[in-house]
C-alpha positions as CSV (number, residue, x, y, z in Angstrom):
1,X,20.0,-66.7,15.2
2,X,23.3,-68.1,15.0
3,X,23.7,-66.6,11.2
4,X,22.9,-63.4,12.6
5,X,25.8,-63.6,15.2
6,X,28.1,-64.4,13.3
7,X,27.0,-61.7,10.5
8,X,27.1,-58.8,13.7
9,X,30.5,-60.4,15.0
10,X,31.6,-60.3,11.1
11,X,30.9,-56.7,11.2
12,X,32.9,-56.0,14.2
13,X,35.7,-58.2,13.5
14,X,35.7,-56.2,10.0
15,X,35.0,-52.7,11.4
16,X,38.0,-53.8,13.6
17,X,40.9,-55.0,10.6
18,X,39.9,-51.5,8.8
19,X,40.1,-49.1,11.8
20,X,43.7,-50.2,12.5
21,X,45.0,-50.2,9.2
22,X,42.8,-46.8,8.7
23,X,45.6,-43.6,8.4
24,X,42.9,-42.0,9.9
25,X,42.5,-44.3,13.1
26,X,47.4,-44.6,13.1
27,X,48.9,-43.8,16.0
28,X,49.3,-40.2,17.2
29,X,52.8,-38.6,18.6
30,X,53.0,-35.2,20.6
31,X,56.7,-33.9,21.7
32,X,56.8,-32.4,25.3
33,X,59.4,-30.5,26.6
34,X,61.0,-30.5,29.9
35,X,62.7,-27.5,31.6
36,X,64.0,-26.9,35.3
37,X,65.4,-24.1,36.1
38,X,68.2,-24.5,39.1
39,X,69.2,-22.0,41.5
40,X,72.2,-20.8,43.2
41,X,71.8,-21.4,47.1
42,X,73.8,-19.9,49.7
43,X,73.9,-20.6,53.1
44,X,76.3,-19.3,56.0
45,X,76.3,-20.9,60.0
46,X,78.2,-19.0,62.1
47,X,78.3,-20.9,65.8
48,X,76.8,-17.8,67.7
49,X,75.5,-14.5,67.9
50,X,77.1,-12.7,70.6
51,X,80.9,-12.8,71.1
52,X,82.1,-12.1,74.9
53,X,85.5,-11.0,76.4
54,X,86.4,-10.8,80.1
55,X,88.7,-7.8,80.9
56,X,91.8,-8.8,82.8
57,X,93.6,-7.2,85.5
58,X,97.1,-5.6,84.4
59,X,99.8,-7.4,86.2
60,X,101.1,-5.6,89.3
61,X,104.2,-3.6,89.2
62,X,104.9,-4.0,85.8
63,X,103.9,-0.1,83.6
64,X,100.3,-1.2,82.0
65,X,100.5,-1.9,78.3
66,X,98.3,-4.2,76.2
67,X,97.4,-7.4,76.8
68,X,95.2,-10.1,74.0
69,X,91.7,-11.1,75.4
70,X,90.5,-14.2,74.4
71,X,86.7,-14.5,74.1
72,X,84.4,-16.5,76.2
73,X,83.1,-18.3,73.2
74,X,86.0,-19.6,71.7
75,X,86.6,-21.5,69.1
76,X,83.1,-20.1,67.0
77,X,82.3,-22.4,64.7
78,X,81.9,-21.1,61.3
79,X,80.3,-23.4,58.0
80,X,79.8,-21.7,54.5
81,X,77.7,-23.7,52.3
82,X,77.1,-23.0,48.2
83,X,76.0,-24.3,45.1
84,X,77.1,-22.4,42.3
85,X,78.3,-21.5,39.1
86,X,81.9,-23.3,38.9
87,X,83.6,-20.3,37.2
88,X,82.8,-18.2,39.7
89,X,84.5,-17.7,43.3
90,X,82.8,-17.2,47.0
91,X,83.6,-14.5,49.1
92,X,82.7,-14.0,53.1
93,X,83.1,-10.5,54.8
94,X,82.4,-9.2,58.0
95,X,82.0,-5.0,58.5
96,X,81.3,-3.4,61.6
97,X,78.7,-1.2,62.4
98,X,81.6,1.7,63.9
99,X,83.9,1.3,66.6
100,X,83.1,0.9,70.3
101,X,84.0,4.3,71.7
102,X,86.4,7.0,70.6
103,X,89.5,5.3,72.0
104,X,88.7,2.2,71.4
105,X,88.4,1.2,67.3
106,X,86.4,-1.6,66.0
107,X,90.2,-3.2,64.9
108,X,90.8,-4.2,68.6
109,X,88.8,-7.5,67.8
110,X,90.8,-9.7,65.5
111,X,90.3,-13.2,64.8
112,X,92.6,-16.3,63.9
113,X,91.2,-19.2,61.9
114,X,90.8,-23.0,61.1
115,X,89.9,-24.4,57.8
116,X,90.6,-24.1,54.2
117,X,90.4,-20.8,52.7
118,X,89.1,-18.9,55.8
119,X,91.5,-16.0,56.5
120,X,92.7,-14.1,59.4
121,X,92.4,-10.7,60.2
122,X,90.7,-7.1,62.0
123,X,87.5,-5.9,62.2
124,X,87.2,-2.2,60.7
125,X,84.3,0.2,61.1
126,X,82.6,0.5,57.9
127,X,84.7,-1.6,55.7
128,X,84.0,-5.0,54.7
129,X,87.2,-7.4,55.7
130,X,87.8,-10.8,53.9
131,X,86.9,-14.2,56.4
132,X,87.2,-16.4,53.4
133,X,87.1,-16.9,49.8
134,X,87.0,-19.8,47.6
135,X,87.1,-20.8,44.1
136,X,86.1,-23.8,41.5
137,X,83.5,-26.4,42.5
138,X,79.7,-26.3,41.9
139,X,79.2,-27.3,45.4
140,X,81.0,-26.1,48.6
141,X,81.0,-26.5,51.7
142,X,83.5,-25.2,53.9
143,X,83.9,-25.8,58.1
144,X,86.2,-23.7,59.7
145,X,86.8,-21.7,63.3
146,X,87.2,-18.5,64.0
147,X,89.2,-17.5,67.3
148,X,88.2,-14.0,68.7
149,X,90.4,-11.6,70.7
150,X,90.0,-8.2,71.9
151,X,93.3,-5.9,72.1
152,X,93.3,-4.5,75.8
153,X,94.9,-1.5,76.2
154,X,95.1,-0.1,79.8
155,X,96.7,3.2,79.0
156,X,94.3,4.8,76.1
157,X,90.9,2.7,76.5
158,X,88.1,4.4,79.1
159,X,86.6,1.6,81.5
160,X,83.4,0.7,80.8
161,X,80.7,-1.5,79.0
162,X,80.6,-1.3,74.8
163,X,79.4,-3.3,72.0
164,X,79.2,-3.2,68.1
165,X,77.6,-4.9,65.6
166,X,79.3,-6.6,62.7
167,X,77.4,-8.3,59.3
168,X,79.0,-11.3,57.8
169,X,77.8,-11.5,54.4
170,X,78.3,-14.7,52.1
171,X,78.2,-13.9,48.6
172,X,79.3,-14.7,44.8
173,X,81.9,-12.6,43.2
């Protein structure tokens, strides 16, 4: 019985030395390749939605003119946020929607700014006006304040209660 083991464990240990020195039995290599695709991400925070100003009374005895509002809200926070190509160059705008009334143009609100690269100016119905730009690095991220006010002008503007809307738009150029 013990010949017989040894003769089966013979066989084996055999069956064994032959099947790894077998080409047939060698090793086997596949190649896989890897690919990721990454995108371009843009994100813009602007600190509200709604931007206030509170009319003031001319001064007495003096002939009306104009006078700077400030807005309620000041300072608005403003963040721009980007991954992108490095060659290319980030651009915010802002365009109103029209102006408020007949006498009173869209470019009565102008801002003044914080931060690197934002820029100040006027809003202007239908055009898109420059709030920033940047150039160079893959990533950016870019804090900053805008400072709204509203040109008052007591002679030319009709009392009463107006609104526009104006799109900021973050984008690659």
């Amino acid at each position: 019985m013990k010949t017989k083991f040894f003769r089966v464990l013979g066989l084996w240990v055999g069956f064994l030395l032959i099947a790894a020195f077998n080409p047939l039995l060698a090793q086997q290599s596949r190649d896989v390749t890897f690919q990721v695709t990454l995108a371009e991400w843009y994100d813009l925070y602007i600190g509200t939605n709604t931007v206030t100003f509170t009319d003031v009374a001319p001064t007495v005895g003096a002939t009306p003119g104009t006078v700077q509002i400030a807005a309620n809200e000041n300072p608005v926070a403003v963040r721009v946020f980007a991954i992108m190509v490095p060659a290319s160059s980030l651009s915010l705008t802002v365009t109103a929607a029209g102006d408020f009334h007949s006498t009173i143009p869209a470019s009565t609100v102008s801002w003044t700014v914080s931060g690197t690269g934002y820029q100040a100016g006027s809003l202007l119905a239908g055009s898109a006006v420059s709030v920033g730009q940047w150039t160079g690095s893959i990533f950016h991220w870019h804090e900053g304040q805008l400072n709204f006010s509203f040109l008052r002008d007591y002679v030319n503007q009709e009392p009463g209660s107006y609104s526009i809307t104006a799109t900021y738009t973050l984008s690659k150029i």
